[in-house]
C-alpha positions as CSV (number, residue, x, y, z in Angstrom):
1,X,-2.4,24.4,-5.9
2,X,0.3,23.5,-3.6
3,X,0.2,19.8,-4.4
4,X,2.0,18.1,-7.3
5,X,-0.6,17.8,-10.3
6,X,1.0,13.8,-11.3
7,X,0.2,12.5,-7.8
8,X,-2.8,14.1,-6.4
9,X,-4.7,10.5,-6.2
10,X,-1.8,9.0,-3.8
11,X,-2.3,9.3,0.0
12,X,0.5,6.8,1.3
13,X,2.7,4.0,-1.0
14,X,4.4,1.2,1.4
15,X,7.8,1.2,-0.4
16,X,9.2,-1.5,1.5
17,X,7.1,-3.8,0.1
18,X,8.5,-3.5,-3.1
19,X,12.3,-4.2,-1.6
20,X,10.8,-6.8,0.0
21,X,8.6,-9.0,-2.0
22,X,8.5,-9.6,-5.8
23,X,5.0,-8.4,-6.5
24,X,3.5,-10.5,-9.4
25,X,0.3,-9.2,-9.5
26,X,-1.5,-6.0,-8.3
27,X,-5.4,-5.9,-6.9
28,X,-7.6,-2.9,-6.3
29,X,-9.6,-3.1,-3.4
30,X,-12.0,-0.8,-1.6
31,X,-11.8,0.1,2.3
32,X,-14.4,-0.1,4.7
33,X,-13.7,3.4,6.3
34,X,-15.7,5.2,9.3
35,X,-16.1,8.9,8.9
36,X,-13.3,10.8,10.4
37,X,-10.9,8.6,8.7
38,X,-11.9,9.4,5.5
39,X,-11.9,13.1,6.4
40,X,-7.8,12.3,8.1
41,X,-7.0,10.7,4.3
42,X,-8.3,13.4,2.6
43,X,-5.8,15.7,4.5
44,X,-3.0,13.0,4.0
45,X,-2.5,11.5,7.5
46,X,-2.7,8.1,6.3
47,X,0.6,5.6,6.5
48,X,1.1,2.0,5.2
49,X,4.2,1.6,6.3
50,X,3.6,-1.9,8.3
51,X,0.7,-2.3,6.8
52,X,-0.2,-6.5,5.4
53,X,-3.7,-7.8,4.5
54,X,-4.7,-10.8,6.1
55,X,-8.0,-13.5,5.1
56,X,-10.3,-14.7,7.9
57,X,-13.8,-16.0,7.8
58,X,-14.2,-15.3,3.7
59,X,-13.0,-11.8,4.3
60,X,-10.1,-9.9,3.8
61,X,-8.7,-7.1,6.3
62,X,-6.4,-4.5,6.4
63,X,-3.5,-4.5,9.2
64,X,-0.8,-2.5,10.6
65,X,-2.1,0.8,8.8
66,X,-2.3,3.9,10.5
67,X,-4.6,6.9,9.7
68,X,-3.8,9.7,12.1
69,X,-7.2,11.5,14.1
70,X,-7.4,15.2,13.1
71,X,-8.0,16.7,16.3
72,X,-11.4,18.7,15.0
73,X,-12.4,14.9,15.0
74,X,-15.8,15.0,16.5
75,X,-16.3,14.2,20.2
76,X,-18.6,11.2,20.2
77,X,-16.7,9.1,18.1
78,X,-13.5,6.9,19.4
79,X,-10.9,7.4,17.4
80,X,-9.1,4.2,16.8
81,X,-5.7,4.6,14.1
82,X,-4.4,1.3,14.1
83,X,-8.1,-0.7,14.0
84,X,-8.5,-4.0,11.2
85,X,-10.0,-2.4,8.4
86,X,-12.3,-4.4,5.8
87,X,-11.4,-4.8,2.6
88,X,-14.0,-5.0,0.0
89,X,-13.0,-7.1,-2.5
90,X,-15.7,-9.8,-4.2
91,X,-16.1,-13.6,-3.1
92,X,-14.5,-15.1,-6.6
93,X,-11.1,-12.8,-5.8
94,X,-11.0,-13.7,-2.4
95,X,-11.8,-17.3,-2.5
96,X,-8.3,-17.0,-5.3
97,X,-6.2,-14.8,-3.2
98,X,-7.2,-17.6,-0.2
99,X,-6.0,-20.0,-2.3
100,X,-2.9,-18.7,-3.3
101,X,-1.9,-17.7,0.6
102,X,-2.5,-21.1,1.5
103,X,-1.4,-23.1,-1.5
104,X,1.9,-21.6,-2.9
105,X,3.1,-19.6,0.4
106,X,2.3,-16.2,-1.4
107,X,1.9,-13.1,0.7
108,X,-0.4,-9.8,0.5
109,X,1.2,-7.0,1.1
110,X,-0.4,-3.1,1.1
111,X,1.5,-1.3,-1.7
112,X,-0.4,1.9,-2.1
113,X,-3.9,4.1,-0.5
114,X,-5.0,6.1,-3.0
115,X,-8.2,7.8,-4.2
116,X,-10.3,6.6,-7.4
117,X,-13.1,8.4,-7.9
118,X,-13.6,10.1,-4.5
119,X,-13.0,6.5,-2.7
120,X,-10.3,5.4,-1.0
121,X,-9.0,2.4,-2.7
122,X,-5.9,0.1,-1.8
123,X,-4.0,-1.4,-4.2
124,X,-3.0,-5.0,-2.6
125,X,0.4,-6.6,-4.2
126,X,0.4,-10.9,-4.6
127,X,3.8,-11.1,-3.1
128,X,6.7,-13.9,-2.9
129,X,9.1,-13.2,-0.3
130,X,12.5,-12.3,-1.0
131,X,15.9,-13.7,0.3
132,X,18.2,-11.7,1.7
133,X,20.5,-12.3,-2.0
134,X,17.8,-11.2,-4.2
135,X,17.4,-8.0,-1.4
136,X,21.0,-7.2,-2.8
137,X,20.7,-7.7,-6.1
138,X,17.8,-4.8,-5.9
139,X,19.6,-2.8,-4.4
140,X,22.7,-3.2,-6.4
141,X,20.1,-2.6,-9.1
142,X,19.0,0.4,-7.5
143,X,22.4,2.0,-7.5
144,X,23.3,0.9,-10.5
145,X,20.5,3.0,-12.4
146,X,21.1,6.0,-10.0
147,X,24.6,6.0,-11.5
148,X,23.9,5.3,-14.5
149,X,21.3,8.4,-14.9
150,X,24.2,10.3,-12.9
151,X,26.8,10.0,-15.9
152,X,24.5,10.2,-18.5
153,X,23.4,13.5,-17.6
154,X,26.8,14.4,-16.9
155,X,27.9,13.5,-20.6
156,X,24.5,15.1,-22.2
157,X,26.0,18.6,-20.4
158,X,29.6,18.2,-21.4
């Protein structure tokens, strides 16, 4: 057991998304995966970094990810990392989240790939942009409560 027990369900998080945006609200959603990506997640070569979720047609799809090929792929598959992936979401939540993109200028932003119950499931933030001040403010934050955990633990040992 070489992994850490608490996160054993997380395959990639898109931390940026979190400096970022404000996410108001969170949304599971399943992917639409071929084969060999599954079998690249399951050995962690997944990455969100870029990733965004867009809405065309009634569906919603997954951008800017990348899942790495293992190279014991198989032969007569084309292995494409950075391909649109579906997300399966159903038509009430996407005919909302459609709404909300075009209505009140929200944004849907990839927070985390992680495993529920053997599937690979993306957890999709409802996002408001931030400005550049409020960017400050969380990072000030940030170092604020690094600091602050710094001295305590410094006065809990003295």
């Amino acid at each position: 057991m070489a992994k850490k027990h608490d996160n054993t369900n997380t395959i990639a998080q898109n931390k940026k998304a979190r400096f970022d945006y404000f996410i108001e609200e969170r949304i599971e959603a399943g992917i639409a995966l071929q084969g060999w990506e599954v079998k690249s997640l399951r050995g962690g070569k997944g990455q969100i970094t870029d990733a965004f979720v867009t809405l065309r047609d009634g569906e919603a799809w997954l951008q800017g990810s990348h899942i790495a090929p293992l190279n014991t792929a198989s032969t007569h598959v084309t292995a494409e990392p950075t391909r649109m992936r579906k997300l399966l979401l159903n038509r009430r939540e996407i005919d909302r989240l459609t709404g909300l993109v075009e209505r009140k200028g929200y944004t849907l932003a990839a927070l985390e790939l992680y495993w529920s119950k053997s599937r690979a499931k993306l957890a999709v933030g409802l996002a408001k942009g931030k400005k550049q001040h409020d960017k400050r403010d969380t990072e000030k934050d940030r170092d604020w409560q690094r600091d602050k955990a710094r001295v305590m633990k410094a006065h809990s040992h003295g």
